[in-house]
PLY file of the C-alpha trace (Angstrom):
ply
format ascii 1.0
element vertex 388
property float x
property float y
property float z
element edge 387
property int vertex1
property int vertex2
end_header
-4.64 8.70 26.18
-1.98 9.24 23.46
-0.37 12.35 25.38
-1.74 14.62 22.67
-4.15 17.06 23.56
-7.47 15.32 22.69
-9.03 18.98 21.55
-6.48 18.55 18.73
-6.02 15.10 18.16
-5.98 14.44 14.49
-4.77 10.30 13.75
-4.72 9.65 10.39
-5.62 6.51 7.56
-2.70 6.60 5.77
-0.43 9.46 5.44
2.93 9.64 3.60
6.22 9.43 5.33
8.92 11.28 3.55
11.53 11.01 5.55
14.88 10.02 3.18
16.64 12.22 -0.37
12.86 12.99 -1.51
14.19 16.98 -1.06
17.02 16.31 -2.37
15.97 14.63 -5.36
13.39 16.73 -6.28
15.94 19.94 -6.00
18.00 18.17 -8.50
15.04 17.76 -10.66
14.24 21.92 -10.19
17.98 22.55 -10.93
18.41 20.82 -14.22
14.89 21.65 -15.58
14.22 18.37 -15.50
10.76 17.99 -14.33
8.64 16.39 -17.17
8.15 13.13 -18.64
11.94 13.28 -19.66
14.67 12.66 -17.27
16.97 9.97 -15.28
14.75 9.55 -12.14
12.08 8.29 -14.77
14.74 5.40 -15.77
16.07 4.99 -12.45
12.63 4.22 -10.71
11.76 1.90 -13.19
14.85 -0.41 -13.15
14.59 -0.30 -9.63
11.26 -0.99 -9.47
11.46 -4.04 -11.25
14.39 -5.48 -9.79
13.03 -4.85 -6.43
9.66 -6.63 -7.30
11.82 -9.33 -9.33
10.44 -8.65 -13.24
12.01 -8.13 -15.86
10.67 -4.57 -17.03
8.67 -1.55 -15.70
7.09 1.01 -17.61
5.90 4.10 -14.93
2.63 5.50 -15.77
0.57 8.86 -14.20
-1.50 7.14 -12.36
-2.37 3.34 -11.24
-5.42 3.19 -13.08
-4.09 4.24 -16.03
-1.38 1.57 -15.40
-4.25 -0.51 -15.18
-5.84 0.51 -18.24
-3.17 -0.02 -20.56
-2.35 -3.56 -18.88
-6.21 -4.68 -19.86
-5.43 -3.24 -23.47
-2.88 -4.93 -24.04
-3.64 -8.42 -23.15
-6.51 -7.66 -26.14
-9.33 -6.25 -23.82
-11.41 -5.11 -26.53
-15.36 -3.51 -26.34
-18.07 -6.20 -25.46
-15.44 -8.69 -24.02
-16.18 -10.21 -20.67
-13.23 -9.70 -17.61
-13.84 -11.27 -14.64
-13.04 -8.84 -11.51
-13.10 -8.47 -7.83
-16.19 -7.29 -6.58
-15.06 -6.05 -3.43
-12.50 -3.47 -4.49
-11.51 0.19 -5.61
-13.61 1.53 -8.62
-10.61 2.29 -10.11
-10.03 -1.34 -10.97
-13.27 -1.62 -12.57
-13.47 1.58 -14.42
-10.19 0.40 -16.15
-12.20 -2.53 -17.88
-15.12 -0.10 -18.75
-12.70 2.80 -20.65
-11.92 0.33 -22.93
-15.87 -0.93 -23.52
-15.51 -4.38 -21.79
-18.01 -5.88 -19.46
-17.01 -6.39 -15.89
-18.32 -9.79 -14.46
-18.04 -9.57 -10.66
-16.68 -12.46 -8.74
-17.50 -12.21 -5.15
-14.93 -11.90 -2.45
-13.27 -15.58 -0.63
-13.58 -14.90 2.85
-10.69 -17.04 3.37
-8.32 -13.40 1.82
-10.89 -10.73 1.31
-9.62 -11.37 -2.04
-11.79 -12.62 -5.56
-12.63 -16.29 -4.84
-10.61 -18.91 -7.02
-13.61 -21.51 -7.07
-15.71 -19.00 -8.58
-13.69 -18.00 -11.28
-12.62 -21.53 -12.06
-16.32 -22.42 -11.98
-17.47 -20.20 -14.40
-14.36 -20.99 -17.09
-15.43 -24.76 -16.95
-19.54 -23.13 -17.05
-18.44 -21.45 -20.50
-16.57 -24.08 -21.65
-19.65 -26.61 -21.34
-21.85 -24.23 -22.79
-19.64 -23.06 -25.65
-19.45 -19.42 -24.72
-16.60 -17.11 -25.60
-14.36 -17.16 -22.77
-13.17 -13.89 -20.92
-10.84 -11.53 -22.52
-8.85 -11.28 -19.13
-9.29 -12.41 -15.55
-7.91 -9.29 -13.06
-7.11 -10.14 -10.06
-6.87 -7.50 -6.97
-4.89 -7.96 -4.27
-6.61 -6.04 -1.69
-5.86 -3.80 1.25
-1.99 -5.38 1.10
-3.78 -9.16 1.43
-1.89 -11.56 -1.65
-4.98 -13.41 -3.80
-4.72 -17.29 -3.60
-3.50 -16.81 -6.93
-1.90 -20.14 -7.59
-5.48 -22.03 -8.87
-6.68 -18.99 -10.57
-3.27 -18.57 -12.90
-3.92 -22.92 -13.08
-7.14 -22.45 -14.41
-6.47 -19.09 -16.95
-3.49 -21.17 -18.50
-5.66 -24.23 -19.67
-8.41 -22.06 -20.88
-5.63 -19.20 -22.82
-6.89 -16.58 -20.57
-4.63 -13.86 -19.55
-4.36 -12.51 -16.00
-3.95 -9.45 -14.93
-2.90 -8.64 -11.26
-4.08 -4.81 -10.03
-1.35 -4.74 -7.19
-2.29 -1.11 -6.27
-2.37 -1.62 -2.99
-0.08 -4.13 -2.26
3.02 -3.30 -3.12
5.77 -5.42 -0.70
3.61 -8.88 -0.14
4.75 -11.79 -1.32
3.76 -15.44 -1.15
5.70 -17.86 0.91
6.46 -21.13 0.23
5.15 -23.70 -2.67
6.02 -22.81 -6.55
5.28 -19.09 -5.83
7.68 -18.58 -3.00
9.15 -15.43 -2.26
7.76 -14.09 -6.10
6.29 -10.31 -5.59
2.68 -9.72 -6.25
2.07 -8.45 -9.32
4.13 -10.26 -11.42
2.82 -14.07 -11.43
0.07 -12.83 -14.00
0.86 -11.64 -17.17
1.10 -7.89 -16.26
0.91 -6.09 -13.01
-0.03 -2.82 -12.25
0.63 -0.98 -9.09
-0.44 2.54 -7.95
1.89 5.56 -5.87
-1.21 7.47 -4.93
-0.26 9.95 -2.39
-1.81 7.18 0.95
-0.04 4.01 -0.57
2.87 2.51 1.26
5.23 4.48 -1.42
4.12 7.44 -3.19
5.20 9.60 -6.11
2.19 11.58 -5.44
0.28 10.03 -7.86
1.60 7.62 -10.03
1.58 3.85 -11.07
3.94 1.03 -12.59
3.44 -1.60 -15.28
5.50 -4.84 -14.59
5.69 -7.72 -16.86
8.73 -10.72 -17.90
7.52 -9.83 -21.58
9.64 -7.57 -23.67
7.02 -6.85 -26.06
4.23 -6.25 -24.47
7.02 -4.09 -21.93
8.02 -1.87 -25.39
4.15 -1.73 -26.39
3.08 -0.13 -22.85
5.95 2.51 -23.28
4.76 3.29 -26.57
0.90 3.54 -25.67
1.61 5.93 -22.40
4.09 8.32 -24.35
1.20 8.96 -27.18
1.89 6.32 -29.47
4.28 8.36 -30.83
7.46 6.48 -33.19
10.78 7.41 -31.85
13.02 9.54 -34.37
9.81 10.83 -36.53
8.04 14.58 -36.09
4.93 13.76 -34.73
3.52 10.07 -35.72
1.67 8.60 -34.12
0.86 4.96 -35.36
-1.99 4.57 -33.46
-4.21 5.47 -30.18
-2.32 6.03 -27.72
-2.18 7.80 -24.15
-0.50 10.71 -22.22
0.30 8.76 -19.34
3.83 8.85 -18.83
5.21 9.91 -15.86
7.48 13.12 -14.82
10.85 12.79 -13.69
9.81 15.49 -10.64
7.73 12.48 -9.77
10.03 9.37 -10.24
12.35 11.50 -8.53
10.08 10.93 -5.33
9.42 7.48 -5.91
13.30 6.75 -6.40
13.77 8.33 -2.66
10.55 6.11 -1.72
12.30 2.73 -2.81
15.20 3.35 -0.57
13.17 3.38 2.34
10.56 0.71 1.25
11.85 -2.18 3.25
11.64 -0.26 6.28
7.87 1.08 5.47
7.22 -2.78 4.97
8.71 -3.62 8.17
6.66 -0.74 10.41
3.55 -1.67 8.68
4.46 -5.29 9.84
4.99 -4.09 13.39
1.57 -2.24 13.26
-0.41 -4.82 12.22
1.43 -7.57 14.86
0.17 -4.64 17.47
-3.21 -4.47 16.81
-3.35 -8.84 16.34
-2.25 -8.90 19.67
-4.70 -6.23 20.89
-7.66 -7.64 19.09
-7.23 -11.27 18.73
-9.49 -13.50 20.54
-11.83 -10.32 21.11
-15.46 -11.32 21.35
-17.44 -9.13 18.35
-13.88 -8.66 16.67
-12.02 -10.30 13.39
-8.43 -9.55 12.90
-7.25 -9.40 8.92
-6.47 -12.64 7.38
-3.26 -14.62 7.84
-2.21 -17.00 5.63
0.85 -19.39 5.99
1.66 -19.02 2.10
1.27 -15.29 2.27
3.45 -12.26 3.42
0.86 -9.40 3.41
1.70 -5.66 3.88
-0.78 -4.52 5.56
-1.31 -0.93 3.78
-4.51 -0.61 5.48
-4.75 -2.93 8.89
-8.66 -3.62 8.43
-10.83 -5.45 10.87
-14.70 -7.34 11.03
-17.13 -5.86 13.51
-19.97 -8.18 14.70
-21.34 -11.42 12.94
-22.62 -11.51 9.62
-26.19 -9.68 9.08
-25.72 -7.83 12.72
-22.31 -6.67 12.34
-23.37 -3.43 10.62
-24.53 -1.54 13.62
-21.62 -2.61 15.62
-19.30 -1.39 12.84
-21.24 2.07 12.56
-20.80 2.46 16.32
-16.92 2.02 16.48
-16.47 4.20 13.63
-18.67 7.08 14.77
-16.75 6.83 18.41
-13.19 6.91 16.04
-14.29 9.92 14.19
-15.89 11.77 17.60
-12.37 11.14 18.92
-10.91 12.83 15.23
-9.76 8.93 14.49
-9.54 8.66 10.23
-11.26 5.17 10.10
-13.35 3.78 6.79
-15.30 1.17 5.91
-13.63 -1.42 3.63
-14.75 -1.06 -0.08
-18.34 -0.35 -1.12
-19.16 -4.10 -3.36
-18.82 -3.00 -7.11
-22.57 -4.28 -7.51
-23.67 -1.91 -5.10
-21.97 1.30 -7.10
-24.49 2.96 -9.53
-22.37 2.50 -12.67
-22.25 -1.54 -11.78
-25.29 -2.04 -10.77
-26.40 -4.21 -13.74
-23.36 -5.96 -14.18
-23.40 -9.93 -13.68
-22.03 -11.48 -10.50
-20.72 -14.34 -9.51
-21.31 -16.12 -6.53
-22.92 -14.89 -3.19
-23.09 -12.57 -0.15
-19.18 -12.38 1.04
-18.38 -8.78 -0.15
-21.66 -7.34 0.93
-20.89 -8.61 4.74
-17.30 -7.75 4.22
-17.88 -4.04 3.42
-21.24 -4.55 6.22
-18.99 -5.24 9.09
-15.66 -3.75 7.94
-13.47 -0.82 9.10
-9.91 0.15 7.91
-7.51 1.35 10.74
-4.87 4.08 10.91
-2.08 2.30 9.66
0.65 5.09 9.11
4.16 4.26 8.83
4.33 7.73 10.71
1.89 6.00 13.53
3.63 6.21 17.54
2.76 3.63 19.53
0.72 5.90 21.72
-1.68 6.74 19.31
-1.98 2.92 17.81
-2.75 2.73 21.44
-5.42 5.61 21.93
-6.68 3.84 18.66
-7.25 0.36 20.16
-8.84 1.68 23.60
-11.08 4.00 21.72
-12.06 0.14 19.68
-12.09 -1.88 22.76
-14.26 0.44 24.42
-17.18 -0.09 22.48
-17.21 -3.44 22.64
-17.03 -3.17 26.26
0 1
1 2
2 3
3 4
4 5
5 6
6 7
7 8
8 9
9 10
10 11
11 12
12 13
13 14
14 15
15 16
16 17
17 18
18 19
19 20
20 21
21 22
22 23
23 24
24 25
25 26
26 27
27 28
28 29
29 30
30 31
31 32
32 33
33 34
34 35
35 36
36 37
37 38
38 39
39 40
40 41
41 42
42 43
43 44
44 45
45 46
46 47
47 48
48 49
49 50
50 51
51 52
52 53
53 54
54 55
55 56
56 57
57 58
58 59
59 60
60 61
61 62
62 63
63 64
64 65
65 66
66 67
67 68
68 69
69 70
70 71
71 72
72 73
73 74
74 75
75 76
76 77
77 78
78 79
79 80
80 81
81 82
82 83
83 84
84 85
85 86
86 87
87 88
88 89
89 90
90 91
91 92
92 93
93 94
94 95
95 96
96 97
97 98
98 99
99 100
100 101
101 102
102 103
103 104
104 105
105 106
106 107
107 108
108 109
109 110
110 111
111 112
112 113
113 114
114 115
115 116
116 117
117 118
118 119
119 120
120 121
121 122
122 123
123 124
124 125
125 126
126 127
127 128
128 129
129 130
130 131
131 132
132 133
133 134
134 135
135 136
136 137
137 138
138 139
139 140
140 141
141 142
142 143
143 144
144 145
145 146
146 147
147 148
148 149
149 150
150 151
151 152
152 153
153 154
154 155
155 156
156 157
157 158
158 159
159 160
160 161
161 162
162 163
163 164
164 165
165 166
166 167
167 168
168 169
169 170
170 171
171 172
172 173
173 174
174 175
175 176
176 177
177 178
178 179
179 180
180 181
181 182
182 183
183 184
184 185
185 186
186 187
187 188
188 189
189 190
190 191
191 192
192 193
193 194
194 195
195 196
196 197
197 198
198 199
199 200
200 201
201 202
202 203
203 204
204 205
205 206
206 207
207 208
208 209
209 210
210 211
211 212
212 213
213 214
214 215
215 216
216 217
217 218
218 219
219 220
220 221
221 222
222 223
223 224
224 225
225 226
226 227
227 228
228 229
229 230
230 231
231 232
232 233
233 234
234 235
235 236
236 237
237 238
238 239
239 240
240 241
241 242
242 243
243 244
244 245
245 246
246 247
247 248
248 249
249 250
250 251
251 252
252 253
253 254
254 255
255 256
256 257
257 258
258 259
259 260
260 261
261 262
262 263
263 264
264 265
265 266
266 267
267 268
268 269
269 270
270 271
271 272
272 273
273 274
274 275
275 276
276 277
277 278
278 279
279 280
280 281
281 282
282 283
283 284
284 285
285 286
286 287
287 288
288 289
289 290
290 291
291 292
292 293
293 294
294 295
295 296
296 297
297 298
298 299
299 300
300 301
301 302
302 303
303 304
304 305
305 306
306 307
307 308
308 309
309 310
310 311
311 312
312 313
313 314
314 315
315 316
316 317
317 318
318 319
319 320
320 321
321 322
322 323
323 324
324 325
325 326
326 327
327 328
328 329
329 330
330 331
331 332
332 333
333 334
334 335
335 336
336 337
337 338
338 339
339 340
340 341
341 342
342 343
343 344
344 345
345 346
346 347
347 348
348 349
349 350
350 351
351 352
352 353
353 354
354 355
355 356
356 357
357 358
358 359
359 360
360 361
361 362
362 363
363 364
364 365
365 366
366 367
367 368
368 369
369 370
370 371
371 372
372 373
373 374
374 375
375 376
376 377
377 378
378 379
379 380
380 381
381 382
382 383
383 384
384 385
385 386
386 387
């Protein structure tokens, strides 16, 4: 037992941790008046977003998916182009492509990362190329559950074929690859653009909010254009074209400037987390610990595990998380496949079964920075005790 009284035992997913100047920040915003779109936390929070991350600009945006969104525009995502994207993710990084008219084509997860597999997507560019189709307008890469892509061959591939890539970093903000030509670089930013999300469960929150990262200057001064309306600096009210209201408030940035001061440590305790439940789970009969990669530093936002063997593992997976929830454990199964969401249904996929077991046999733990030791434990008896 955790020492809590199990009648009111409530361990959550992923709650936030304010704990550093977010009061004091946002009382600074409430005693200027400065809590819209305008205001120096806005600035702050994005120059120290990018240098933390190591790119060149950031342009902060309402929401991750509309971070998302304007990436795919403006790498020329246009209606009735192809992008190839992880079928074992969010929706959000799917309905991205579809706002702007695009067809998803869903590549299926490598079980190696949990993450899109790079032999499909390479695949299918040499596929088109052989049969003279158009090639995609963008390949977007997700980097899920805090688990880095084996991004190196896909970014190989996209360059010889002119594709752009796109990395949805939403929930991985603070991995990073180790060693080789990628060492120590950030995810999201050894694509084109990145986009990251602040939702109010991510390792740092704003609330809701999201980031656009990129070494490119234009396409940097183009996203702050299309989030603030499209509207030209200096002139009443023109717009020169389509733009968005996606700009976010400086009540917000204010919250995600008192976030980054802290972020190291959140990286480090979700670290410690997941190292806890590896040691509690590993070797486990019925049990598969996250993946871990020698040329990746994950984060860990959600410590995730595999229940059972493929085709069986479903049941076993069902049990543990019914037991979690009797005990008022907030567990989840990993992503629902993209194929198997109504609006994707028809969309094309590439290769084979590995999301569909993935989501089968998955379940996300609680994986708080907030999380004491005593309930990690309760959580990992309450595991091990259906497998007994």
């Amino acid at each position: 037992m955790s020492g809590r009284d199990r009648s009111t035992m409530n361990i959550p997913l992923g709650e936030p941790a304010l704990l550093g100047n977010e009061a004091r920040y946002l009382a600074e915003c409430v005693e200027t008046g400065m809590v819209s779109s305008i205001g120096g936390f806005v600035t702050r929070f994005e120059l120290e977003f990018a240098d933390l991350v190591g790119a060149e600009y950031a342009v902060a945006c309402s929401t991750g998916t509309a971070a998302l969104h304007v990436a795919l525009r403006l790498v020329g995502v246009e209606r009735g182009a192809d992008v190839l994207v992880s079928d074992l993710t969010f929706i959000a990084s799917v309905n991205a492509v579809a706002y702007l008219g695009a067809r998803p084509v869903l590549v299926d997860a490598d079980p190696r990362t949990w993450n899109l597999d790079p032999g499909l997507v390479s695949a299918e560019l040499d596929r088109r190329r052989i049969a003279g189709e158009p090639m995609p307008a963008a390949i977007e890469v997700v980097h899920v559950l805090g688990q880095p892509a084996d991004i190196e061959p896909i970014v190989a591939v996209a360059e010889r074929y002119a594709v752009p890539v796109i990395e949805d970093a939403a929930e991985a903000l603070g991995a990073r690859y180790v060693g080789g030509p990628l060492d120590r670089r950030s995810v999201g930013t050894v694509g084109r653009i990145g986009a990251f999300s602040f939702n109010g469960n991510k390792i740092l929150t704003t609330g809701g909010g999201g980031m656009v990262v990129t070494d490119d200057k234009e396409l940097a001064d183009r996203a702050r254009h299309l989030v603030t309306q499209a509207k030209i600096p200096g002139i009443g009210y023109l717009h020169d074209e389509i733009g968005y209201n996606y700009r976010l408030t400086n009540i917000a940035a204010a919250l995600g400037v008192a976030q980054l001061e802290q972020l190291p440590g959140f990286v480090r305790r979700k670290s410690e987390i997941a190292r806890r439940y590896d040691a509690a789970f590993s070797g486990v009969p019925g049990l598969t610990c996250p993946p871990r990669l020698p040329w990746a530093d994950a984060s860990y936002w959600l410590y995730s595990i595999l229940c059972g063997q493929s085709r069986t593992g479903s049941a076993t997976r069902d049990l543990i998380l019914d037991r979690l929830r009797s005990a008022e454990v907030d567990a989840r199964p990993l992503w629902r496949p993209l194929h198997r969401q109504p609006p994707y249904a028809d969309a094309r996929r590439l290769g084979g079964p590995v999301s569909d077991d993935l989501f089968d046999r998955g379940i996300s733990l609680p994986s708080s920075v907030s999380l004491t030791v005593a309930d990690q434990d309760f959580v990992i008896r309450t595991v091990l005790e259906v497998l007994a």
